[in-house]
C-alpha positions in Angstrom: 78.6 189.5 115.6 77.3 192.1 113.1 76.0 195.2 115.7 76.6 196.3 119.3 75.4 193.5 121.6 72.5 194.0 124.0 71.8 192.4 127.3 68.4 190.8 127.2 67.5 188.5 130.0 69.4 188.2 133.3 68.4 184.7 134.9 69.4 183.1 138.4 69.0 179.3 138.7 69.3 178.4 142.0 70.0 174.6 141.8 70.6 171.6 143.8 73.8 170.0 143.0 75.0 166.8 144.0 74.8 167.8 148.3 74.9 171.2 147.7 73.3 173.7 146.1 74.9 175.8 143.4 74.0 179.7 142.7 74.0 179.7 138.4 73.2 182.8 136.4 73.0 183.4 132.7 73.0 186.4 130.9 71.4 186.8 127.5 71.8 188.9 124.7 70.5 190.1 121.6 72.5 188.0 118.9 71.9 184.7 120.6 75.3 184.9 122.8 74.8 184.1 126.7 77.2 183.3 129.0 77.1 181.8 132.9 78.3 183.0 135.8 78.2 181.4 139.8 78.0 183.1 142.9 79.7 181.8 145.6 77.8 182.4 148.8 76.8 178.3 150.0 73.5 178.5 151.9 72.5 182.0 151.1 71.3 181.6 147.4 67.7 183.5 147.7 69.4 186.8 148.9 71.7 186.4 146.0 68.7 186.1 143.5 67.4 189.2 144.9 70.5 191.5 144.3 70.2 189.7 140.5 66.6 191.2 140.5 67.7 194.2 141.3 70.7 194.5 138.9 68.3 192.9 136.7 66.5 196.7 136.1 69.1 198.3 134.9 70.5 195.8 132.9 68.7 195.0 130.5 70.1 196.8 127.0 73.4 197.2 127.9 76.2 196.5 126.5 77.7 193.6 128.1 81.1 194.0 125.9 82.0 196.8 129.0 82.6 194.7 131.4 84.9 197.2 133.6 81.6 199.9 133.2 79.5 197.7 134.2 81.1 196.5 137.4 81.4 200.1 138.6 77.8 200.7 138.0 76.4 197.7 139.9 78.9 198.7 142.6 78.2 202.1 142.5 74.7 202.7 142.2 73.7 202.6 145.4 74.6 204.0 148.8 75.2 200.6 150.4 77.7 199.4 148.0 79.4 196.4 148.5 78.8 193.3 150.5 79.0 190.0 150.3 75.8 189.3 149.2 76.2 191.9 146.5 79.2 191.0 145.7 78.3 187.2 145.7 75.9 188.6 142.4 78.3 190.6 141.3 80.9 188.4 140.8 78.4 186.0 138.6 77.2 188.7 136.7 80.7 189.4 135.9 81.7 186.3 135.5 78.8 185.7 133.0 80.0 188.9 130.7 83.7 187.3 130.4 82.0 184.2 128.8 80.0 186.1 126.5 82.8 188.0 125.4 85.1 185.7 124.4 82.1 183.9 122.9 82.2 187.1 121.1 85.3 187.7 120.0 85.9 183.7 119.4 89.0 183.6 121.9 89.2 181.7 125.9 88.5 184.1 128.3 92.3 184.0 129.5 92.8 186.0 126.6 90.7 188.6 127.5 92.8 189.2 130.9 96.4 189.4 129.1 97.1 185.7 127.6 97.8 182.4 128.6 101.1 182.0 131.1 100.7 178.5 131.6 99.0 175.4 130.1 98.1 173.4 133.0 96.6 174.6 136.1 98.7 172.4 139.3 95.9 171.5 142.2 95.6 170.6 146.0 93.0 168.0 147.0 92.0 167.4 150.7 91.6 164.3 152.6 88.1 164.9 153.2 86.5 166.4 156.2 85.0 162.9 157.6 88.7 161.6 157.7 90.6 161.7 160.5 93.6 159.9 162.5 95.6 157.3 160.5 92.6 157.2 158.4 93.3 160.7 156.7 97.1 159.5 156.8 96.2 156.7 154.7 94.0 159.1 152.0 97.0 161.2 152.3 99.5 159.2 150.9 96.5 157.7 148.2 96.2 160.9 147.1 100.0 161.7 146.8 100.2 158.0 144.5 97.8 159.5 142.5 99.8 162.5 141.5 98.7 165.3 144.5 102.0 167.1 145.5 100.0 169.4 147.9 97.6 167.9 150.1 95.3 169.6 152.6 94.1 167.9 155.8 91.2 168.7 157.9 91.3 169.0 161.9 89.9 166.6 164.3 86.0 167.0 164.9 85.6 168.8 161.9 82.8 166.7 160.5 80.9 167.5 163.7 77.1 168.4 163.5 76.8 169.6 166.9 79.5 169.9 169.1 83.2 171.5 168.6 85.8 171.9 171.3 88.9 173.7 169.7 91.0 172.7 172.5 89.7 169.0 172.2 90.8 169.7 168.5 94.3 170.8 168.4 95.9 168.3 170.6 94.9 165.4 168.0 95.0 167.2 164.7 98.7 168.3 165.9 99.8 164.5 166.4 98.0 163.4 163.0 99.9 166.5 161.2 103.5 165.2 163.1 102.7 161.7 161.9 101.8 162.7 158.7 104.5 164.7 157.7 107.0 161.8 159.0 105.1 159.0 156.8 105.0 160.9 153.6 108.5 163.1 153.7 109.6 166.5 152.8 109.1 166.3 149.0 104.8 167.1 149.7 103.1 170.1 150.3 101.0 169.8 153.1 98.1 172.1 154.7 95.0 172.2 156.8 91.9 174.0 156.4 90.8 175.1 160.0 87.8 176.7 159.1 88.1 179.8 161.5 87.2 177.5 164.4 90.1 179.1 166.6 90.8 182.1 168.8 94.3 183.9 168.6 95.4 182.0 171.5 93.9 178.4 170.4 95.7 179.2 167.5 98.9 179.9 168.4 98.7 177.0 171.0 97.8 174.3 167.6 100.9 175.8 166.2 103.3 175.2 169.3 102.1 171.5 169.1 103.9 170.9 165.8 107.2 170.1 164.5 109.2 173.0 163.3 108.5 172.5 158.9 105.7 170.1 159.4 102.7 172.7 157.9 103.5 174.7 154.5 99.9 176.4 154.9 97.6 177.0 157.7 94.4 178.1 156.1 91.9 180.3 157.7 92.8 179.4 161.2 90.8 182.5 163.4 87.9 184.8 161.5 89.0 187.7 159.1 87.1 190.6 160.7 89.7 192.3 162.2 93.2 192.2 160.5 95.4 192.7 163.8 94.4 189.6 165.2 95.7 187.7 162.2 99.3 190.6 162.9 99.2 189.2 166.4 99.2 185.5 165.3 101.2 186.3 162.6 103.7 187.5 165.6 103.5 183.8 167.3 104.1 181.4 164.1 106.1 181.3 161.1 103.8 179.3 159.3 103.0 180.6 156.4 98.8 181.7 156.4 96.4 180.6 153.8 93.6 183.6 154.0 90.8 184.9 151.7 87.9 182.9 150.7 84.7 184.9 152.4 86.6 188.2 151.3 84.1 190.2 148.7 86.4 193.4 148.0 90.1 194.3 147.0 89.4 196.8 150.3 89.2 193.5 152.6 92.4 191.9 151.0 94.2 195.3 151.7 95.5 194.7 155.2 96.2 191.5 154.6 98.1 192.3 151.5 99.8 195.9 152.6 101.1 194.4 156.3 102.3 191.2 155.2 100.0 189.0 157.0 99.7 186.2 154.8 101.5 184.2 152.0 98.5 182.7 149.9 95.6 184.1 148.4 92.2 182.0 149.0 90.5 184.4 146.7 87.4 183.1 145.2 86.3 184.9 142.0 82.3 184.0 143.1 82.6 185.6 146.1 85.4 188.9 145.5 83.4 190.0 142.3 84.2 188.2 139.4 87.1 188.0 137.5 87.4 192.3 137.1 88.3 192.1 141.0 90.3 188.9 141.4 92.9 190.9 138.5 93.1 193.6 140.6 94.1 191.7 143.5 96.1 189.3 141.9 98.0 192.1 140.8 98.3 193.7 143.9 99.4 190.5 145.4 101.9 189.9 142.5 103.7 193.0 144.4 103.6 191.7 147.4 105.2 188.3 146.4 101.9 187.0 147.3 100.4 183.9 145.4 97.0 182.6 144.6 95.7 179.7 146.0 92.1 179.9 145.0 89.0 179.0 146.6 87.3 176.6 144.7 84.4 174.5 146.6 81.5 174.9 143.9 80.9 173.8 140.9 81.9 173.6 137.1 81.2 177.2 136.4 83.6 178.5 139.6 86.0 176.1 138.3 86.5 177.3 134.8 86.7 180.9 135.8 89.7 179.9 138.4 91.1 178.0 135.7 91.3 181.5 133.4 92.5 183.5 136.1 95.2 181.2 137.2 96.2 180.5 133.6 96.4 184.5 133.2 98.6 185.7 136.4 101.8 185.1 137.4 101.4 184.6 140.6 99.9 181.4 141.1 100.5 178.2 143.5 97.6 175.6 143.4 93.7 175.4 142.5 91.5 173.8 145.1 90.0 170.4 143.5 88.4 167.6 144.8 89.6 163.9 144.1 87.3 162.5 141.2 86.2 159.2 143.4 85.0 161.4 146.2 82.0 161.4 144.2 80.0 164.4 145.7 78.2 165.1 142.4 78.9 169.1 141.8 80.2 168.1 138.7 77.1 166.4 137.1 77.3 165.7 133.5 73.9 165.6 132.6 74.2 169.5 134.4 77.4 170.2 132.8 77.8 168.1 129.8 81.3 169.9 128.9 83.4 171.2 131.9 87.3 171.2 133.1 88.1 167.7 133.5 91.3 166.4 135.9 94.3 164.8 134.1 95.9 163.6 137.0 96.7 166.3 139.7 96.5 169.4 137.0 93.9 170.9 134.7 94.6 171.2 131.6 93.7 174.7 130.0 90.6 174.4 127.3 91.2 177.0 124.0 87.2 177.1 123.7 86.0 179.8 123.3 84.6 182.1 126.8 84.3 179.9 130.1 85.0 176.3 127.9 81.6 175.5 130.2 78.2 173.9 128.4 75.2 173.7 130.6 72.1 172.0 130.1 69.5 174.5 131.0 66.7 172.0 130.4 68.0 169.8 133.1 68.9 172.9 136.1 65.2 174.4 135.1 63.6 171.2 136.5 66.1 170.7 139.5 64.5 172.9 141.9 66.9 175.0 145.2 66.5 172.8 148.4 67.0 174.4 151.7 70.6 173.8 152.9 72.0 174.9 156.2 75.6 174.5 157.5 75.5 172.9 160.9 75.3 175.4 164.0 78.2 174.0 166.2 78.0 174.9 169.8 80.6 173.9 172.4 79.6 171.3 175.7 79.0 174.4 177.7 76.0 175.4 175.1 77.5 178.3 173.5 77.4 179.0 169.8 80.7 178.7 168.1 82.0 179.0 164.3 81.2 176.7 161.2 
């Protein structure tokens, strides 16, 4: 790199993936350096494109070396700041300008947020969502064999694509959980994802229905909107709370941070704007004594940027993985010909240079978006209820 970089070409790639679609961007520049970013919002990827067209104006000849700049710009040119889905294409903008910097410079973008603190990044893997019972038991203590030391379980009826009854749910998911923690000991970190499918009280009655140490996490249990019902659960359990993944601002994490509501962070750098916002609030948490347990349900891209951040902080418990034989294709190597790759339960942390991520453009261009919708649960009575 000879002169000042310039931004030339900002371009979303909404792609199918495996069963999913992923939200890719690259960012171009003047001296042949681009870098890729991902936004995080599942099922939403045309609104996201849109915010990229609009950044896309302004963009163009900047210097993408000012990362910090240019993150308060996109957030601050406009009355309406913030949101997810502005955030969702911030934080893959951003994400994109970390890659070509340390492309730039020749250094791993952990370097570029204050240097490696560890060399492997520990994981959790789930159970899978269509496994329940004795059945999820079983995966459990399959995954554990493999090297998992933290294990997250799903509840009963979570594979649903029609109906959920929360109180149908808790009674069974509580007796799998008891079981479960009695078949594979004290020595296992175990969790479940509930998705926000509960109310305060639902909640509270799921937690009444275990053994006293049988969870170490209870993720997303009731919706995030409005903190006080997670400081009146917080009031009825001592279970520690797993909370963060739709949150697209340091400003949402605030309560939860400030009042002590939760113990682990399921920050997602797609989704909270890039890797400029998930410092701040890792920092922030770091204060707090609260750690990082990232969201991490997308693809290569969302992976390697994780990997950075959690190699960088201090405050860090597990990375969200999936088990290599669950097979659900997000990692595609004809997609992603070099990506993070599992040694056992950890990832080891590249040294290449930016993300560490090589995508094969050829191949995404010619894989077209496909129309995805989560499933739009209702309850026996006919009412709509949470995904």
């Amino acid at each position: 790199m000879t002169t000042k970089l310039k931004i030339t070409a900002i371009k979303p790639y909404p792609v199918w993936v495996g069963t999913r679609n992923q939200m890719l961007v690259k960012v171009e520049t003047d001296q042949g350096i681009f870098g890729w970013g991902e936004s995080g919002l599942s099922g939403r990827e045309r609104a996201v494109a849109g915010a990229l067209e609009h950044y896309r104006e302004f963009l163009i000849g900047r210097d993408p070396m000012q990362i910090g700049r240019i993150w308060q710009e996109v957030y601050r040119s406009q009355y309406f700041e913030g949101g997810r889905v502005l955030q969702a294409a911030i934080s893959a903008i951003d994400i994109a300008l970390h890659d070509i910097k340390g492309q730039a410079l020749g250094v791993p973008v952990y370097e570029l947020l204050g240097g490696k603190q560890r060399d492997r990044i520990p994981t959790f893997a789930s159970t899978g969502d269509e496994a329940e019972g004795d059945v999820a038991i079983e995966r459990a203590g399959e995954l554990r064999a493999q090297g998992w030391q933290a294990i997250r379980f799903f509840p009963a009826g979570q594979n649903s694509r029609d109906i959920f009854e929360p109180r149908e749910s808790i009674g069974a998911t509580a007796r799998m959980l008891n079981k479960a923690r009695e078949a594979l000991g004290d020595d296992v970190v175990l969790g479940i994802d509930y998705h926000h499918r509960l109310s305060v009280a639902e909640a509270a009655s799921f937690c009444n229905k275990l053994g006293r140490g049988v969870l170490d996490f209870l993720e997303e249990p009731i919706r995030d909107e409005t903190p006080e019902a997670y400081e009146s659960l917080r009031t009825m359990t001592d279970i520690p709370f797993a909370i963060g993944e739709e949150f697209a601002s340091k400003w949402q994490f605030l309560p939860y941070i400030e009042c002590g509501i939760h113990q682990f962070n399921r920050l997602d750098v797609c989704n909270v704007g890039g890797l400029t916002e998930a410092m701040k609030v890792a920092g922030w948490s770091e204060a707090h004594y609260v750690d990082l347990m990232p969201h991490n349900p997308l693809g290569p891209i969302c992976t390697a940027a994780t990997m950075h951040l959690a190699a960088a902080v201090p405050n860090f418990a597990w990375l969200e993985t999936r088990a290599p034989e669950m097979k659900l294709g997000f990692d595609n190597s004809d997609f992603f010909p070099v990506q993070p790759r599992l040694d056992g339960a950890d990832y080891p942390v590249s040294d290449l240079p930016g993300l560490g991520v090589e995508v094969n453009e050829e191949a995404i261009r010619a894989q077209s978006l496909r129309f995805w919708e989560a499933p739009h649960l209702k309850r026996r009575d006919g009412s709509v209820t949470n995904w």
